[in-house]
N, C-alpha and C positions, 0 to 999 in steps of 0.2 A: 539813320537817325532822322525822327522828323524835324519838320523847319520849326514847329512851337517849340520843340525840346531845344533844336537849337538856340530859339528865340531868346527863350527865358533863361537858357544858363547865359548867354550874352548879356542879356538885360540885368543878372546879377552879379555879372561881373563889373558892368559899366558904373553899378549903385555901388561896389567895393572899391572901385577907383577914387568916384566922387566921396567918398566919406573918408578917405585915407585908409582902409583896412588892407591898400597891397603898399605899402609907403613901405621901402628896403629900412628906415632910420628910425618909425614912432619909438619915440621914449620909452614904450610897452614893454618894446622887444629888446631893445637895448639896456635895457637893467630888469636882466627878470632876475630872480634871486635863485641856488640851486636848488636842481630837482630831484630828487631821490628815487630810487628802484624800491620793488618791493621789499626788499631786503635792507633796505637802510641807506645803501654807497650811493655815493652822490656821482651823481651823472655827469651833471653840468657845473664846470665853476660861475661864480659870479660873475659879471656882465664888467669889466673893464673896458669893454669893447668900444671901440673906435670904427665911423663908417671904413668898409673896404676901400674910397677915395683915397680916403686920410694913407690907410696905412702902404697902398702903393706912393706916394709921397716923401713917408718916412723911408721905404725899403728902397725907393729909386736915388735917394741921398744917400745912401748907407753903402750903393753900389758903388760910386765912381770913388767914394773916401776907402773901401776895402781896396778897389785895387789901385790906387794913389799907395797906399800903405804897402799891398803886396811889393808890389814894384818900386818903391822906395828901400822900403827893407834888403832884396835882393840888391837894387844898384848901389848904395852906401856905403852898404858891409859885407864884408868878405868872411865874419864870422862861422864858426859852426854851426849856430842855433840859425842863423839864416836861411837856411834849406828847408828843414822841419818848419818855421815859422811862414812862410811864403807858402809853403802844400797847404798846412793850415786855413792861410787866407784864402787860399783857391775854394779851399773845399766849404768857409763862410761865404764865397763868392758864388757859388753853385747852391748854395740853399738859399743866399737873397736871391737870387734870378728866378729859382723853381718858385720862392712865396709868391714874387712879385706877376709872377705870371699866372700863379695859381692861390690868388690873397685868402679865397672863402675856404681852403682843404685845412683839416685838422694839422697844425703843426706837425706832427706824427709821422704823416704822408710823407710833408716838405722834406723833413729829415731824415725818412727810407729814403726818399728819390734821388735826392743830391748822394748818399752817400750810394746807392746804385749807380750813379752818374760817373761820380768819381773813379769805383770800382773799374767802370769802363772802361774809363779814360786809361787807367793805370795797366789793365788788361790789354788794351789795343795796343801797349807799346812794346810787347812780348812778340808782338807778329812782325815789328820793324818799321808796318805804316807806318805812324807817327813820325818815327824817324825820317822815312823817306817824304813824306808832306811837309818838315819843317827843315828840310835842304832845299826842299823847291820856293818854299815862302817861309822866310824864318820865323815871323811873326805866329806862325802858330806853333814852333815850338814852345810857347808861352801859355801855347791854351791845350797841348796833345801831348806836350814833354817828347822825351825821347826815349830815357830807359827806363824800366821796371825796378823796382824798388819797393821791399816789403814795409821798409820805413817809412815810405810814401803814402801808405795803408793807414798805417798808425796816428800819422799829421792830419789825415783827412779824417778819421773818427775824431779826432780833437777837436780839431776844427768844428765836424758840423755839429758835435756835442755843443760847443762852446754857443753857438748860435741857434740851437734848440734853447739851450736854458738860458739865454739871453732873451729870446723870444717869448717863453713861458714868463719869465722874471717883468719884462715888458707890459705884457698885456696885449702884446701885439698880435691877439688872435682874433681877427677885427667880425667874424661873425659866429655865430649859433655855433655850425659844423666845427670851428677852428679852436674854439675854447674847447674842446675835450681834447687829452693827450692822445 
């Protein structure tokens, strides 16, 4: 590439900085209205959107109260519904951590991955690992469990349901990419 080509795309980039046309937040971008395919379906929902700052903010608050909760719930009550409700949290706990590390990905993603996550987790305890890492440090049987359980399955699709459409009902798809389901 020559140095003018380089020059001048530099030089237009520096005159898009000074005018705000790369600014992550103008108001433009942040409330465009939806857009339609040729076919009519609307692409993009409306802009409720909140900078990606904001909404790791919100999700970084939402972590430590989810497992204050999980783990209140288990230490409490000796309940039935105690089990399934704590997998549950776990598995709202692994979709906040995947948003908050990944704010700009469509909801969609958050919600394959954590429940991919979760799968893992539930998978790995079939081999015994799990088991054997949380005799040697108990504290991660709270984060590796120890036996397999298809009910465990079930609380973790609840859960990160419960936190997809928490998330959609929000508005907490804080850019462009993240507002489409």
């Amino acid at each position: 590439m020559s140095d003018s080509r380089i020059g001048s795309g530099l030089s237009r980039l520096c005159a898009a900085a000074r005018t705000g046309a790369l600014s992550a937040h103008k108001p433009s971008t942040l409330n465009q209205s939806p857009t339609t395919s040729g076919k009519g379906a609307v692409i993009s929902e409306p802009s409720r959107a909140v900078p990606t700052h904001a909404r790791r903010r919100l999700l970084g608050v939402a972590v430590p109260l989810t497992i204050a909760l999980g783990l209140g719930i288990r230490t409490l009550s000796t309940a039935a519904w105690t089990g399934p409700a704590g997998d549950a949290l776990y598995a709202v706990l692994i979709h906040l951590l995947i948003a908050l590390v990944l704010p700009a990905r469509p909801r969609a993603l958050v919600a394959g991955l954590a429940l991919a996550g979760c799968l893992a987790v539930e998978l790995l305890q079939l081999t015994g690992l799990s088991a054997g890492l949380g005799a040697l440090w108990p504290p991660l049987r709270l984060v590796l469990g120890t036996t397999f359980g298809v009910a465990d399955l079930m609380a973790y699709a609840v859960g990160i349901s419960l936190a997809y459409a928490a998330d959609r009902l929000l508005g907490v798809g804080f850019s462009r990419a993240a507002r489409t389901p």
